[in-house]
C-alpha positions as CSV (number, residue, x, y, z in Angstrom):
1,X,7.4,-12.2,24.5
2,X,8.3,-9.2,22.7
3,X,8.6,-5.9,24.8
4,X,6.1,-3.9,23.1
5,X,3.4,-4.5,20.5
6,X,1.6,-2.2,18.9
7,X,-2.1,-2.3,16.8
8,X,-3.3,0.0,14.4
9,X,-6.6,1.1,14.5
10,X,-9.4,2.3,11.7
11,X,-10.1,5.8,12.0
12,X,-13.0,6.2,13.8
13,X,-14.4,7.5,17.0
14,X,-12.9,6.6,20.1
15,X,-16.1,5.9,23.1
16,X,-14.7,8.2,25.7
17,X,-17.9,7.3,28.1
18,X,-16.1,3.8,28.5
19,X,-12.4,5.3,29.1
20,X,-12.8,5.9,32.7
21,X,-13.3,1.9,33.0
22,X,-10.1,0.9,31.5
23,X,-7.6,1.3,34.7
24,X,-10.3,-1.5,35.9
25,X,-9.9,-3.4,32.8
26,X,-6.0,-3.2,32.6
27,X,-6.0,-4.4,36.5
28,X,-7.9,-7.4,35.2
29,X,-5.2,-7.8,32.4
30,X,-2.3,-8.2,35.4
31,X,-1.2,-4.8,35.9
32,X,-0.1,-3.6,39.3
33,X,-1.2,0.1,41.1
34,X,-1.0,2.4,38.3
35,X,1.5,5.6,39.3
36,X,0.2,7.8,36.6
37,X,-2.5,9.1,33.9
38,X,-1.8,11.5,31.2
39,X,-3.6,12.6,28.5
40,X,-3.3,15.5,26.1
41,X,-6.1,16.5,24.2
42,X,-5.5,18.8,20.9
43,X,-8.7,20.8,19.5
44,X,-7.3,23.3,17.4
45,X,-5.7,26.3,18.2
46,X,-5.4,24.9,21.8
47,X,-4.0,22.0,23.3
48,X,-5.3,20.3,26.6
49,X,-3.4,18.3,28.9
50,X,-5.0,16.2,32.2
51,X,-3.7,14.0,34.8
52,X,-6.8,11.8,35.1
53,X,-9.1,10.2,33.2
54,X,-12.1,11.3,34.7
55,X,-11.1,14.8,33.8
56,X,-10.8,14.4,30.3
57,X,-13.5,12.5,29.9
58,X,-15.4,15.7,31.6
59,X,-13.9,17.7,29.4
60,X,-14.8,16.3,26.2
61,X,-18.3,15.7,26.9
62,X,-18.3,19.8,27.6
63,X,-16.7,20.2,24.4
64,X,-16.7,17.8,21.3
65,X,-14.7,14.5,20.7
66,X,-11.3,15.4,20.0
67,X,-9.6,15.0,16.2
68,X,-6.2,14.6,17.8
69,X,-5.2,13.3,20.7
70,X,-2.8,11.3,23.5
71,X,-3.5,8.6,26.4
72,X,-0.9,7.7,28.5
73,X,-1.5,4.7,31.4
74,X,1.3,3.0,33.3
75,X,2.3,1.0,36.6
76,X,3.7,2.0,39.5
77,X,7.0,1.4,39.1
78,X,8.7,-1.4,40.9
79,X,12.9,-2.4,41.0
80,X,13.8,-5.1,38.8
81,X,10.3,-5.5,37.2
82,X,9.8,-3.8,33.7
83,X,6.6,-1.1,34.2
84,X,4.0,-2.1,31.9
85,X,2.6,1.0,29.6
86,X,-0.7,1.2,27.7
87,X,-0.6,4.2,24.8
88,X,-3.6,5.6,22.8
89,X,-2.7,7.7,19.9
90,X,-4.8,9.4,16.6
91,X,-3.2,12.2,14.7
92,X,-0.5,12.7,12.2
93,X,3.0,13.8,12.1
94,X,4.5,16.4,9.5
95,X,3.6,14.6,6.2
96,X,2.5,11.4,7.1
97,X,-1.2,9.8,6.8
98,X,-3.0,10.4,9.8
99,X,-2.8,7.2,12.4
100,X,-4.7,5.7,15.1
101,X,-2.9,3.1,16.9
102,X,-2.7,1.1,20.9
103,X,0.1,0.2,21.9
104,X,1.2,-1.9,25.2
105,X,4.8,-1.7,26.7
106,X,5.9,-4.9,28.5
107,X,2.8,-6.8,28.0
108,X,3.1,-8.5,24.5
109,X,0.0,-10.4,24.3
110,X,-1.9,-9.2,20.8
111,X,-5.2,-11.0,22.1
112,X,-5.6,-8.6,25.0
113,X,-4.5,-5.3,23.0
114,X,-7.3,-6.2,20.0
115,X,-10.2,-7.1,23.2
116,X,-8.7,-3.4,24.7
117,X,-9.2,-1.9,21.3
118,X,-13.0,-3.3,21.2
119,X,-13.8,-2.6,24.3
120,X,-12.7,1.4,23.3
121,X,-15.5,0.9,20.1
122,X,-11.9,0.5,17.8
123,X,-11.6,-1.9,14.7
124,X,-7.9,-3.1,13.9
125,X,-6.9,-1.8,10.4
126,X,-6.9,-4.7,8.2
127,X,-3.9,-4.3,6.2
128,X,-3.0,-5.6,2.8
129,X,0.2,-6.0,1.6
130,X,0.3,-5.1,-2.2
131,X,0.4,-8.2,-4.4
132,X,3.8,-9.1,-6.1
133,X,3.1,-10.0,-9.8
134,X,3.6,-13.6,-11.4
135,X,6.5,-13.6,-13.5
136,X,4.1,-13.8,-16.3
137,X,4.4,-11.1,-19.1
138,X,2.6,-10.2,-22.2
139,X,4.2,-8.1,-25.4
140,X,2.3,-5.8,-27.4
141,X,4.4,-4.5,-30.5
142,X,3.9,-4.4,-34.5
143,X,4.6,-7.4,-36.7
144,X,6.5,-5.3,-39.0
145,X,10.5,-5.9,-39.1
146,X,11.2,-3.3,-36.4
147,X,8.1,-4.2,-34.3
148,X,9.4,-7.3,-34.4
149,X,12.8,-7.6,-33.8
150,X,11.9,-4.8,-30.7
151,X,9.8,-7.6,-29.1
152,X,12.9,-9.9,-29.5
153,X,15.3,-8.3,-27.2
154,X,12.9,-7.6,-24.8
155,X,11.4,-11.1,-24.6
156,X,15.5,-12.1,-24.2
157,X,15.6,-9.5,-21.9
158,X,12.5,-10.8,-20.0
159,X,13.4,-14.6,-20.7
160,X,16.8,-14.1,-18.7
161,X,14.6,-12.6,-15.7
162,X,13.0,-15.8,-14.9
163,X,9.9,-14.4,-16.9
164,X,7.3,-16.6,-19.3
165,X,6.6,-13.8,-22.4
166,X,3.7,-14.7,-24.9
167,X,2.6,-11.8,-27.3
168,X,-0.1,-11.9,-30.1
169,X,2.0,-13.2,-32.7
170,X,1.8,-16.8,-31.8
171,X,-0.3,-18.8,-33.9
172,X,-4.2,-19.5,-32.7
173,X,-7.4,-20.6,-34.2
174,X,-9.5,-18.0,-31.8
175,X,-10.4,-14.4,-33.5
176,X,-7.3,-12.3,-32.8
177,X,-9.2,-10.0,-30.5
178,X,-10.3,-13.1,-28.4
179,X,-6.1,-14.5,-28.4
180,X,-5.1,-11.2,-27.0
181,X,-7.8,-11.0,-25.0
182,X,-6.5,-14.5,-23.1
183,X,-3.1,-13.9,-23.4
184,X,-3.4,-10.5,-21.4
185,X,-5.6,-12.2,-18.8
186,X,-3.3,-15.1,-18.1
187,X,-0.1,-12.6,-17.8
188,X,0.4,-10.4,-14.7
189,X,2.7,-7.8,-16.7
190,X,2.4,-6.1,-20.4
191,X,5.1,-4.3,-22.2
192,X,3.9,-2.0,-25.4
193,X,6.3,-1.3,-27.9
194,X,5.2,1.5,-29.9
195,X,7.3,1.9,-33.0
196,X,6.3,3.8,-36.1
197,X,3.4,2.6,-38.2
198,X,0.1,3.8,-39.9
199,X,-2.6,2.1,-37.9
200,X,-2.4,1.8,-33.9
201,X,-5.7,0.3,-33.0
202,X,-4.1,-2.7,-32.1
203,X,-2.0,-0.8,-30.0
204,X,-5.2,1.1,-28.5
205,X,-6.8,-2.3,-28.1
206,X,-4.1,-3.9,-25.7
207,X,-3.6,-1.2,-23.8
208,X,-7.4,-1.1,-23.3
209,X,-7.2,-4.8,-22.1
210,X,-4.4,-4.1,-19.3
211,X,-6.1,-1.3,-17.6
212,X,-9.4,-3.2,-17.7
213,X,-7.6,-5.9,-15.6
214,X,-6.0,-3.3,-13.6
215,X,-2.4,-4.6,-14.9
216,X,1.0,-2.7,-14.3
217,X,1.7,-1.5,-18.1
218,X,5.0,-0.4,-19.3
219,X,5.3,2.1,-22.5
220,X,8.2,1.9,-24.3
221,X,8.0,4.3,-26.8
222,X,10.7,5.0,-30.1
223,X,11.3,8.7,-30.8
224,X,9.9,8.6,-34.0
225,X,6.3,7.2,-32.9
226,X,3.5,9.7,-33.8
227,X,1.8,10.0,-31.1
228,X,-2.6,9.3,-31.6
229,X,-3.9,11.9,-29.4
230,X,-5.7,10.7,-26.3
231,X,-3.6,7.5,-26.4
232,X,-0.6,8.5,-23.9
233,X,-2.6,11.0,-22.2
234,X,-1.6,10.6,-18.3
235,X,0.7,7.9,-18.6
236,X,4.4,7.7,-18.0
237,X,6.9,6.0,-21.0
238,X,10.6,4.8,-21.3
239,X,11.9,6.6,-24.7
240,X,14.1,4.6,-27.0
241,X,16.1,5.1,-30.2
242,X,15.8,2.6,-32.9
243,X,17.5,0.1,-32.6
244,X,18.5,0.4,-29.1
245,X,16.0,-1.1,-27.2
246,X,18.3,-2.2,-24.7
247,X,18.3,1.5,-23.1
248,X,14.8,0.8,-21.8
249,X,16.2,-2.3,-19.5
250,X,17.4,-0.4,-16.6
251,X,14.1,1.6,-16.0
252,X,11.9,-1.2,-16.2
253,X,13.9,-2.8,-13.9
254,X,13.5,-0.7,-11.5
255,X,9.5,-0.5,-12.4
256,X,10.2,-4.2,-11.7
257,X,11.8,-4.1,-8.4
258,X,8.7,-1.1,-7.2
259,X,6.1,-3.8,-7.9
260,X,8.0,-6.0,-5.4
261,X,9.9,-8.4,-7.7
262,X,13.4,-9.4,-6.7
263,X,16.5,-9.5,-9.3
C-alpha cells in the first residue's frame, strides 16, 4: 500500500455545509481520535487560519466561499503506528496552473479518497495523456529536381527512424486532390518542403489538409523560398540552404522527441 495517494480535483466549489461531517466520515474509514484540525482560509488581502471545522465553516458562510484555501485533518498520534493524514488543497503556486487536489497520508486506498472527494461535491480531474503519433509520415514538396531530391533525404532520413513516408508523387488513379487528401489522413506527421517555384497552391493545399486534421506540421523552408503572404503567418520553420537539407534533422528531431516519440 503506498504511503500516500493523492487525487486531483476539477475546479469547482467545495460544499463547506457538509465539511463539519467529515471527522465522522473519516472515523468510518478507520481512523483513530483525531489530535488536530487546521485550516487556513485565504480571501485576498487577508489570510484566515482556524483550529476547527466548525469555525471555518462559520466563517465562510459570514463571508463568501473561499478562492484559495488549506484543510488539514489527522490522528492522534500513537508509537509505532504511522498517523494517518487527510489534506484539502485549491490554489496555485508562483507560476503554476491553479490546482485542487485530496490527498491521504498513510491510508492508500484510491476508492475511499474518490467517495471522500464526492461526498465534498468534487469530481476527479479526468486526465489525458497527450497522444504519441504513429510513425506514419506524409511529404509535401515540388516535383521539380530540387523538390525532389529534398524529399529524398528526408524520406532516408525518416525511413532510418522507423518511419513509413508516402508523399503525392506516387502514382494513383484518384484526382490528385482526393490522393493527398488520403494520404494526409492515413499519416499522423507531414513534412513541407518549400523550395523555390512559381505556383505554391499545392503547397497551400496540404498545409490546409494537416491543420484540418489537427496534425503536427513541420516547415522546412530554403532561403530562397518567396514567401506568399498569409501562408507562414504564425507558424514556426526549420531554415535550410540548398542543398543541405540535412541541417533540418536535428530540429525535427527534437520536434520529434516533444510529441513523445522515442529515438
Amino acid at each position: 500500500m503506498p504511503k500516500s495517494i493523492k487525487l486531483y480535483c476539477k475546479l469547482s466549489a467545495l460544499n463547506w455545509d457538509v465539511l463539519s461531517e467529515l471527522p465522522a466520515r473519516l472515523a468510518k474509514l478507520g481512523f483513530a481520535s483525531f489530535d488536530g484540525e487546521k485550516i487556513i482560509i485565504w480571501q485576498y488581502p487577508h489570510i484566515f487560519e482556524f483550529d476547527n471545522i466548525g469555525k471555518a465553516v462559520e466563517h465562510v458562510h459570514k463571508t463568501r466561499s473561499p478562492r484559495a484555501y488549506s484543510i488539514h485533518i489527522w490522528e492522534k498520534f500513537e508509537s509505532g503506528k504511522p498517523r494517518r493524514e487527510l489534506r484539502i488543497d485549491r490554489g496555485s503556486i508562483l507560476d503554476q496552473p491553479e490546482h485542487l487536489y485530496l490527498q491521504l497520508e498513510n491510508h492508500g486506498v484510491s476508492e475511499d479518497l474518490t467517495n471522500l472527494g464526492k461526498f465534498l461535491g468534487l469530481e476527479p480531474d479526468a486526465y489525458q495523456p497527450p497522444r504519441i503519433p504513429e510513425r506514419k509520415c506524409f511529404i509535401a514538396h515540388r516535383f521539380d529536381a530540387e523538390g525532389n531530391a529534398c524529399a529524398a533525404e528526408l524520406e532516408k532520413f525518416l525511413k532510418l527512424l522507423g518511419f513509413a513516408v508516402s508523399s503525392g508523387k506516387a502514382f494513383s488513379t484518384d484526382p490528385i486532390s482526393e490522393k493527398v487528401k488520403q494520404r494526409v489522413a492515413a499519416s499522423s506527421i507531414v513534412f513541407a518542403i518549400l523550395t523555390p517555384g512559381e505556383d505554391p497552391t499545392w503547397l497551400v493545399q496540404e498545409q490546409a489538409l494537416a491543420a484540418f486534421q489537427d496534425k503536427p506540421l513541420f516547415i522546412l523552408k530554403e532561403s530562397r523560398f518567396a514567401n506568399t503572404p498569409g501562408l507562414l503567418t504564425g507558424r514556426e520553420y526549420i531554415p535550410f540552404e540548398t542543398p543541405q537539407i540535412t541541417t533540418t534533422f536535428v530540429p525535427i528531431l527534437e520536434g520529434l522527441r516533444n510529441l513523445g516519440l522515442e529515438f
